[in-house]
Each structure stands twice: as C-alpha cells, then as structure tokens.
N, C-alpha and C positions, 0 to 999 in steps of 0.2 A: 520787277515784282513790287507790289505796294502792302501793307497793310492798312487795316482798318480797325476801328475798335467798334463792339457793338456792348450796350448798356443796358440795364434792369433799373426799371423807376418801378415804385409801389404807388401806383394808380395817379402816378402827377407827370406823367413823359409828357401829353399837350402843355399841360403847363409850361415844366420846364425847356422843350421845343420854342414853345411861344417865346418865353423869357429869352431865351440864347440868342434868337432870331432880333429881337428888338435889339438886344445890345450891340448886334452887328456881329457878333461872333460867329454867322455862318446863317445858309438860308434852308429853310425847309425844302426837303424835293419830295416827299409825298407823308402819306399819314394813311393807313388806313386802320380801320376800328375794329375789334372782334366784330359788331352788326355787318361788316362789308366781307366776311367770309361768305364762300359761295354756298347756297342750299347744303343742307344736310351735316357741314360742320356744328359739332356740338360746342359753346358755350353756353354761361351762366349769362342768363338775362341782365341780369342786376349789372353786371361790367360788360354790357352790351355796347358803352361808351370807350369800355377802356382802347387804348394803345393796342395792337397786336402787330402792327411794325410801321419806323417811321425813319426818314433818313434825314439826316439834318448836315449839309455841304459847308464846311470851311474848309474854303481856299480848295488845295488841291486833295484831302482829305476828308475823310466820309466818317459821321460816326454816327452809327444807327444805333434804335432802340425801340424797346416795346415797355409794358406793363406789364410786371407778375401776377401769375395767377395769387387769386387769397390765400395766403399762409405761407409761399416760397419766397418772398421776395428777402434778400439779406442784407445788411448794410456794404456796400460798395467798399472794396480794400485791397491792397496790394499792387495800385496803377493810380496815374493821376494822368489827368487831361493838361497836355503842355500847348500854352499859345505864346508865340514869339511876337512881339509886337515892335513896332516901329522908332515908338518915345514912350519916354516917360509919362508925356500927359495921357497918351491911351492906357497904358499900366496903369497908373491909377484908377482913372474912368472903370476900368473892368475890374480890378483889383476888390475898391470900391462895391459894385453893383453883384458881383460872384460873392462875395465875403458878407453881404447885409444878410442877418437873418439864419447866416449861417456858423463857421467856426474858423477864425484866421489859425493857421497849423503853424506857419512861418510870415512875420509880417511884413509887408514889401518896404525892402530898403536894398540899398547900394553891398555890393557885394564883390568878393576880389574876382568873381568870375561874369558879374552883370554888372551894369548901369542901375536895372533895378529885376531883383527875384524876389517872389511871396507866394507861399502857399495857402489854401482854402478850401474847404468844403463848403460848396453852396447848400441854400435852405433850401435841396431837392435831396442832397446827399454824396452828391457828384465831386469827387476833389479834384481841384486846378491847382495849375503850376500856372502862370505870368512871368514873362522875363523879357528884359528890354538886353539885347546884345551889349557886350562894352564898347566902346566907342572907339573910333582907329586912334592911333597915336600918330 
C-alpha cells in the first residue's frame, strides 16, 4: 500500500507545478484545465484556465493537485511536504529556492537528528520539510 498526498492551490497550481518541476523536485505527468472537462460540465469561464487536476511525480511518490473554486480555497495546515535529499549542497539549493518569497518556519541547519533539517512555506503556500540524513559513523 502507498500513499499520496493531493493539494489545493488558489488559482497558482501551474505555476507552482512549473516552479517544482524546474527545481528538479519532481516531473509533471499531466495538467488538465477546467476548459478540458468534456461537453456539458459546468464551470466558470473566467477560471476556464484554472487547474482542475494535475499530477506532479517525485521519485516514487505522487502528489497531485487542482485549483479551488473562488472563495473555498484555505490556507494549507496540518501536513508538510518532506523531501529527503542527498547532501547538504542540494538542501540548500531547495531550502533556498522553496523558502524565497515565502516564510522559513524552521531554518536549515545541523541537527541532533540530520546533517541538515529546515522548514518553509513556499510563496504558493505549500510548507516543506528538507532534511539531509545524518551521516554513518
């Protein structure tokens, strides 16, 4: 059995999609927009563009999402997106790049349980965990 996580963005899921994607944090497997519902689905023209579901692949996990309708969308809480990484110079690089624009929670540094752990909420709304394993002895 696998889990997955699925996400609510308030009309920036391409965006934030796109932005993940560039950082190497995982690759888009599809997008499609309310306009690509078949005949007779009703949407609002205006977010004719929005998100209505989008799957974005890291590693062996999946974390999809759409766009909220206007006036449902909430601030994202109670869960954070955890990416284990390699080294320390990738922790930073993403640490970095999730954290601009957004709100560091926890700032990444050396910890009795990592190498290096930092929390964030990116400027979509999304909070990440970053954590480099500790090293063998």
């Amino acid at each position: 059995m696998k889990a997955d996580i699925y996400i609510f963005f308030d009309s920036n899921c391409r965006e934030a999609f796109a932005f993940y994607e560039k950082l190497g944090i995982g690759t888009i497997q599809d997008m499609m927009t309310n306009k690509d519902a078949p005949p007779g689905q009703e949407y609002d023209p205006a977010r004719a563009d929005n998100v209505m579901h989008a799957t974005l692949k890291i590693g062996e996990s999946t974390v999809m999402a759409s766009d909220m309708p206007e006036g449902w969308y909430k601030k994202p809480q109670g869960y954070n997106i955890y990416l284990p990484v390699p080294t320390i110079a990738e922790a930073e690089r993403l640490f970095a790049a999730l954290s601009e624009g957004g709100e560091v929670q926890m700032p990444l540094e050396k910890t009795f349980w990592a190498e290096r752990f930092g929390a964030c909420v990116d400027r979509f709304g999304i909070p990440w965990m970053i954590g480099v394993d500790p090293q063998p002895v």
